[in-house]
N, C-alpha and C positions, 0 to 999 in steps of 0.2 A: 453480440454487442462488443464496444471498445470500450476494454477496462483499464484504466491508470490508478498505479499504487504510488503515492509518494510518501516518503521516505527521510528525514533528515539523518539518520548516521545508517551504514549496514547492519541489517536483524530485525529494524521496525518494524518494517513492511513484514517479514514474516513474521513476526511477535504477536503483532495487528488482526493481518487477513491474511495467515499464510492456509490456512486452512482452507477459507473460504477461495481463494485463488489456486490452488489447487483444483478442486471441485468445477469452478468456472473453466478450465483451461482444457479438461476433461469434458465440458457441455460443447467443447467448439469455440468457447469467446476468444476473444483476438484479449491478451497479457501485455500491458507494458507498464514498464518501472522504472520510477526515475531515485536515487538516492541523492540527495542535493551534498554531504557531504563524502568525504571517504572514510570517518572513523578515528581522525590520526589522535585524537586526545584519549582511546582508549585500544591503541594498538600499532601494528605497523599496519600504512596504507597499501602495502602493495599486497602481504595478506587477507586482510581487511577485503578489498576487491575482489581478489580470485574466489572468495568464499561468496561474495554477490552474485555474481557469474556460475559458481556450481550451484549457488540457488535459483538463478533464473534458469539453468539446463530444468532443474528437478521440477520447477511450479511447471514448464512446459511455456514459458514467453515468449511473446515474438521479438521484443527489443529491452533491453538492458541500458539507461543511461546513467554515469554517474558523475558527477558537477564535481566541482572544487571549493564549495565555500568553507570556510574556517569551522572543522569541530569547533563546538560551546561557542562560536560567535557569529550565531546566526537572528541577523536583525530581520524589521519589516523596512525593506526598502525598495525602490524601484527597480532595483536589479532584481532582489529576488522574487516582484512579480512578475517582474515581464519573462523570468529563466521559466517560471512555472507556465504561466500563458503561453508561451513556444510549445511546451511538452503536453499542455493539455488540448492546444491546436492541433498538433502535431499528430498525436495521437488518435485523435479525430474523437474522444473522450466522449464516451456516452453516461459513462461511471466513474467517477473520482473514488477513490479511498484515500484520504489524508488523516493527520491528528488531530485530536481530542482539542476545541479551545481551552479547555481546562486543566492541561498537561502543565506539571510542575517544572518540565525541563524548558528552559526559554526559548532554547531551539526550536522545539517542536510547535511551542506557542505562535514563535513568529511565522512559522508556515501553514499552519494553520489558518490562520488569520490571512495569510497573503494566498492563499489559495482559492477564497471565498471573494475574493476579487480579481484576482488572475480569472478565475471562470466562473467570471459572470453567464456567461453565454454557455454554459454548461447546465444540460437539464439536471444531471443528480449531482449532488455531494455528499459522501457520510465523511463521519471521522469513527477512527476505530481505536481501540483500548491499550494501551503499553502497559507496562509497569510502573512506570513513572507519572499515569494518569490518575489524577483525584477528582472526585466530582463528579463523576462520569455517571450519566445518567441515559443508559439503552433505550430506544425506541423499538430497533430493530435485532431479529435474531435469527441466525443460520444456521443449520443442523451440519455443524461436521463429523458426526457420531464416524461416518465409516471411513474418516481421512485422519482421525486423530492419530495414530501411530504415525503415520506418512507427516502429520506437522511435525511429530517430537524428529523423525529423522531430518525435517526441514531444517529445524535450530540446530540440531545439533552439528550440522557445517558449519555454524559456526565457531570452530574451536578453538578460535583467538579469544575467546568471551566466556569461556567452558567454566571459572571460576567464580562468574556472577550468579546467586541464586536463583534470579527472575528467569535462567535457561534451563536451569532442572527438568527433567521429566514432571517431576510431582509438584511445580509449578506452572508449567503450559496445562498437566491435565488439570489439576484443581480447582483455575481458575475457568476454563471452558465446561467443568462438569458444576462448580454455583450460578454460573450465567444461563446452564441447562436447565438447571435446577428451578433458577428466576423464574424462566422464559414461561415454564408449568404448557411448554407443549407437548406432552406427552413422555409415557413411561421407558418407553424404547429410544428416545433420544438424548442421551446422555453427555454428548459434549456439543456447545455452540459459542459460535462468535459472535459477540453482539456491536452493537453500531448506535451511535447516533444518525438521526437523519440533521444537517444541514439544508438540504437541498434536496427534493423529491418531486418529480414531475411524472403524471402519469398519460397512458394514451384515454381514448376513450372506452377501452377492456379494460380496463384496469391496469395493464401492463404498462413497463418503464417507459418513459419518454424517451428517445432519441437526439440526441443532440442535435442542429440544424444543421445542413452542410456549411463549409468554410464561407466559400461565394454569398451565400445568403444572411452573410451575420453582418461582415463590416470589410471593408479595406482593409482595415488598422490589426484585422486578426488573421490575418492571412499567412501562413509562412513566411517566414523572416530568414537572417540569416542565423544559422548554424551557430549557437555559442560555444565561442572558443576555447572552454576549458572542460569539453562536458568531452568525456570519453564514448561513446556507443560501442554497443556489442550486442551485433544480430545474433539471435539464439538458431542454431540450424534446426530443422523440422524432427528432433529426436528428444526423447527423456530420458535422464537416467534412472526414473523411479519405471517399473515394471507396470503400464496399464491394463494390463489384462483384465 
């Protein structure tokens, strides 16, 4: 499947799903990431960046893009549905991962919310858990028991951020070992990520729905042009985490 993480500053997406996108990237799904801003109200952006990039090597993604909208001034507006819609087009998105409508950061609110419109035409959407999410109420839950070490070395690239508490070791684990804990699937599973469902479509096994191809949905969702501020960086076919 085509999976898309989005992302309003660098380190959500891994904060979120980095567990669980690991995992998937290791089953064969095709990874792409989109971070809408680069960080600059809590860093330098050209740091900031290179630490997205050694995180899309490590998760194992096919494509890295990251936008330029203003850290902390990220509104709902037609730009930023239509920059979303491009990337979950694009992407050929069979799987959204976005944020929590109930995040306290307004950032994260506004994409949220403009995601859920940007893909329409998108069979799944969850939203996944930050630190800065309240109210957050799980549906769904993933067993990262055997990737958890592998997320704490995910965050911990990013070491412009190394002085926040919510990047601690003994907060990635603590908080995937109560959501373990919630989930009461068993004794042997001791760290997971959990999710809201938004958007859940299934086949008729049970399994996920498929997005529909581009051709088949509209005109109007068809590849467009290339927004001009969005940086790309194809990830080449290697990782730097040890798959064996």
């Amino acid at each position: 499947m085509n999976i898309l993480a989005i992302g309003a500053h660098p380190d959500d997406i891994e904060l979120g799903c980095g567990g669980t996108l690991l995992k998937t990237a290791r089953q064969g799904h095709n990874i792409y990431l989109y971070t809408l801003t680069q960080g600059g109200a809590a860093g330098q952006v050209i740091r900031r960046a290179n630490e997205l990039v050694n995180s899309a090597k490590f998760i194992g993604a096919r494509v890295l893009w990251i936008d330029a909208f203003e850290d902390s001034k990220v509104y709902l507006t037609s730009e930023l549905i239509n920059n979303l819609e491009y990337f979950i087009v694009n992407s050929h998105a069979d799987v959204v991962y976005t944020h929590s409508l109930q995040d306290n950061h307004h950032d994260h609110r506004a994409i949220a919310e403009a995601t859920l419109e940007a893909g329409r035409f998108c069979t799944n959407i969850v939203a996944y858990e930050n630190p800065s999410t309240r109210n957050f109420y799980p549906s769904i839950y993933y067993d990262i028991s055997d990737v958890i070490a592998e997320k704490v070395q995910l965050i911990e690239l990013f070491g412009s951020q190394k002085s926040k508490l919510f990047i601690t070791t003994n907060a990635i684990k603590g908080l995937a070992e109560y959501r373990a804990f919630q989930s009461r699937l068993g004794k042997t599973i001791t760290h997971v990520e959990s999710f809201e469902a938004l958007k859940i479509s299934f086949e008729k096994d049970l399994t996920l729905l498929k997005s529909k191809p581009i051709s088949t949905i509209s005109e109007t969702t068809k590849p467009g042009l290339f927004p001009r501020k969005v940086i790309e960086y194809k990830i080449p076919d290697y990782s730097t985490k040890d798959n064996a």
